[in-house]
C-alpha positions, -999 to +999 in steps of 0.1 A: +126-262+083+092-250+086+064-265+110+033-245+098+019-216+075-016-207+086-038-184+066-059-162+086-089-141+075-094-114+098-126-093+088-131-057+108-157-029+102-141+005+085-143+036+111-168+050+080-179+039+046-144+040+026-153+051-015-135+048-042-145+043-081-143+007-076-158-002-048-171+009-014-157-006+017-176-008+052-152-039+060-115-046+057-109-086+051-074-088+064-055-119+055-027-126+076-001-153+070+019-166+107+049-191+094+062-211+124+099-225+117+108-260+140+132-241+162+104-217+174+104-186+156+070-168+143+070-151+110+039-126+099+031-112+067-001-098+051-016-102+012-047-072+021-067-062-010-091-036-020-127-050-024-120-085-036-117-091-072-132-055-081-095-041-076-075-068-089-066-102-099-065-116-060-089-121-033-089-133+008-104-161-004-079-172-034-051-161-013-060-185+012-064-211-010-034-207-033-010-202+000-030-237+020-026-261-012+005-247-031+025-226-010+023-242+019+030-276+008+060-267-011+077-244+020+073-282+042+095-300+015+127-268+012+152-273+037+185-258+044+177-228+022+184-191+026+155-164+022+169-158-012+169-195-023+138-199-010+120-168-031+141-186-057+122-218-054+085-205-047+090-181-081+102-210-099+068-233-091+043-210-085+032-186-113+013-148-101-002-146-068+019-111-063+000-106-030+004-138-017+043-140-025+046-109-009+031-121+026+052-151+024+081-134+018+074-109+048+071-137+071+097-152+056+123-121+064+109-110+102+119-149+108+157-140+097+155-105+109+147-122+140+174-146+138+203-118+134+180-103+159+178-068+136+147-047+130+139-059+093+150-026+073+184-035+082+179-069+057+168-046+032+196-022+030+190+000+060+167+028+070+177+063+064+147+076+086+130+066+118+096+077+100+079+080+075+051+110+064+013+097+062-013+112+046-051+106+051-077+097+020-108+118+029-133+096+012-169+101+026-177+114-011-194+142+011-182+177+010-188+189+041-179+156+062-148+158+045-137+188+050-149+186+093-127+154+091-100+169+077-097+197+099-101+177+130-071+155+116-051+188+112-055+204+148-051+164+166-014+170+144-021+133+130-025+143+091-019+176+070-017+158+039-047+153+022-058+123-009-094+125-025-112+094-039-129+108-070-137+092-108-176+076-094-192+110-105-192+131-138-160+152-138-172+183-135-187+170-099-156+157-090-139+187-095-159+210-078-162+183-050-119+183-043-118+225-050-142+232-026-122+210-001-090+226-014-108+258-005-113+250+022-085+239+038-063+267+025-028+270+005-006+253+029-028+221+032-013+199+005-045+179-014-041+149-038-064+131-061-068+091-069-087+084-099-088+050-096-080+049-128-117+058-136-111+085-165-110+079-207-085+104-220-106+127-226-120+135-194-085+136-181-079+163-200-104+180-186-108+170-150-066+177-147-062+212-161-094+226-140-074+204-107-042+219-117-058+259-118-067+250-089-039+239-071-037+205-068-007+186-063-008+150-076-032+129-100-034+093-093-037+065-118-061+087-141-069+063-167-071+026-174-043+001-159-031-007-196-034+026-209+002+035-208+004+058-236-022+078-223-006+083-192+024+091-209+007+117-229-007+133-199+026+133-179+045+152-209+009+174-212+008+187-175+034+201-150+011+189-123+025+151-110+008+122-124+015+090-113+015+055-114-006+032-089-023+001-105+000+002-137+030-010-118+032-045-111+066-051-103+101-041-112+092-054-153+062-027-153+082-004-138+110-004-160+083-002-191+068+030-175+100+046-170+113+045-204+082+060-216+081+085-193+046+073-184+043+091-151+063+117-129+057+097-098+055+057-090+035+049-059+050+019-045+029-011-027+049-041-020+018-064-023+014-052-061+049-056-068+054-089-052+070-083-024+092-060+000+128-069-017+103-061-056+092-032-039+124-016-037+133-026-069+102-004-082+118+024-057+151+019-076+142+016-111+121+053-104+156+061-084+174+060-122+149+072-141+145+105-119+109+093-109+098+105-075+082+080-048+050+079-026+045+051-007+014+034-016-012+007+002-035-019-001-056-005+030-035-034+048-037-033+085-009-031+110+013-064+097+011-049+058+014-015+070+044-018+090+061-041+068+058-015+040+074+012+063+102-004+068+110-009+028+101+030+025+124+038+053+153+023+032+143+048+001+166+073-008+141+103-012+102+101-006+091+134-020+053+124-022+050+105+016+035+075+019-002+062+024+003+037+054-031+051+072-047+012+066-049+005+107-062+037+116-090+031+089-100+001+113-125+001+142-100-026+162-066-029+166-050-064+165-015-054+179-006-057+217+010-024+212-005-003+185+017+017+157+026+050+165+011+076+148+026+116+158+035+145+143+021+138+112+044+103+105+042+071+113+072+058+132+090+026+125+095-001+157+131-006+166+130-040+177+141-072+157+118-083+125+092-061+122+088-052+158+055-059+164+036-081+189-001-096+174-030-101+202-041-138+189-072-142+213-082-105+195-071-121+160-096-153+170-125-136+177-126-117+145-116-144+121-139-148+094-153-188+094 
């Protein structure tokens, strides 16, 4: 039975201004869910988004109010369930709210990772690594700063993967803005680009043939989030990897982009798909299809972020690394212990659920009223 689900908004200042075609962040709301069961044990999960509504259909504030007067109130009346009939029940009443779902559900599995007293890949089918690759999105939307902060992230061996924030400027500006950086850094530095799905078809075209001469490695989310048959188009156009961020929404989306062949990559977040059991769904659907995997992020700090490594850790392959930089983005740290970041990868905790310890006096003082 479960005492209490609290909703926390935790609101901390970026290290930098953060851009992307949507929105420009200087703060990262996090919104932390603690699930307390009546023999003791302390569940956490995290429902992070991008800039409020201007990335999608949830916000820190909706969360919290969806989870306080629908979720909350239903998880008090289920007893003697199982995680599984649980998620069964909460689908079954509550429409949406991927995000929220998906921090419910994490608490909901560190409490019975806990219980069999196993670090939480293990309920989802086991890790096949110990960690995971992270990249690091330069997005200053200044040349010269990004290409000082990239090489100080290279020689401090914390990030030799590189993801641009571009579709805010005309194309050819973008462009010349990632090449010079590409430049820059040199042929063995890999470098990425997220749209943010910013670009009509048109300017696609354009923008991905001069990135592709110029040896660029991935283009994310392109065009618009319905615009499937574009993408498609531009996937069977290109032999540079286009792939799938915003579009996917969950195994359903998945499996209608796959048939297609509407991208040559899926990034997967758990909070879009609905959770970390929907996130590996995604991972398999792209598994069958011959779709390779990056794993994506909702900027979430540590409980999102390491929550998310563990379902990568259980992937098969994961050609394209993952994104899970969001704490490091942060000017405070909310963990007793912080993440380890070396060698380029994040590691994942060993110890039972998701094998971190929260700071709540830290978590207090930077809760948003």
């Amino acid at each position: 039975m479960y005492k209490s689900v609290e909703t926390l908004l935790v609101q901390i200042p970026t290290i930098r201004p953060h851009k992307m075609a949507v929105a420009t962040m200087q703060t990262q709301t996090l919104v932390l869910v603690k699930i307390t069961t009546e023999d003791g044990y302390v569940g956490w999960g995290e429902a992070t988004t991008i800039g409020g509504l201007g990335y999608g259909e949830e916000s820190p504030e909706s969360v919290k109010v969806n989870i306080e007067t629908y979720f909350a109130p239903l998880l008090k009346t289920l007893s003697g369930l199982n995680v599984a009939q649980t998620l069964r029940a909460i689908k079954k009443n509550i429409n949406g709210n991927r995000f929220a779902k998906c921090a419910i559900q994490t608490a909901l599995l560190d409490i019975q990772a806990q219980r069999l007293n196993q670090p939480l890949s293990e309920i989802l089918g086991g890790h096949l690594r110990n960690s995971v690759p992270v990249l690091w999105v330069l997005a200053s939307g200044n040349t010269e700063k990004d290409i000082a902060e990239a090489q100080k992230m290279i020689a401090a061996k914390r990030h030799n993967i590189f993801k641009l924030k571009i579709g805010s400027r005309p194309v050819e500006q973008d462009v010349e803005h990632v090449l010079a950086i590409k430049q820059a850094l040199g042929k063995d530095i890999s470098i990425r680009v997220d749209v943010n799905r910013a670009w009509s078809e048109l300017d696609a075209i354009k923008g991905i043939q001069l990135l592709q001469d110029g040896g660029i490695d991935l283009i994310e989310q392109p065009c618009a989030i319905d615009n499937l048959d574009a993408m498609r188009r531009l996937t069977q156009r290109f032999d540079i990897a286009i792939m799938a961020d915003e579009s996917l929404m969950g195994p359903q989306s998945a499996y209608q982009i796959a048939r297609q062949h509407g991208s040559s990559v899926f990034a997967v977040k758990v909070a879009q798909s609905g959770g970390l059991i929907e996130g590996c769904e995604v991972a398999k659907v792209a598994q069958l299809a011959g779709i390779d995997l990056y794993g994506g992020t909702m900027l979430e700090g540590p409980v999102g972020t390491i929550a998310s490594a563990h379902a990568f850790s259980t992937f098969e392959s994961l050609a394209y690394g993952t994104e899970l930089f969001g704490p490091l983005l942060l000017t405070e740290d909310i963990l007793k212990t912080p993440l380890q970041y070396q060698n380029f990868e994040l590691e994942i905790p060993k110890g039972p659920g998701l094998g971190i310890e929260l700071d709540e006096n830290k978590i207090d003082n930077l809760r948003r009223q």
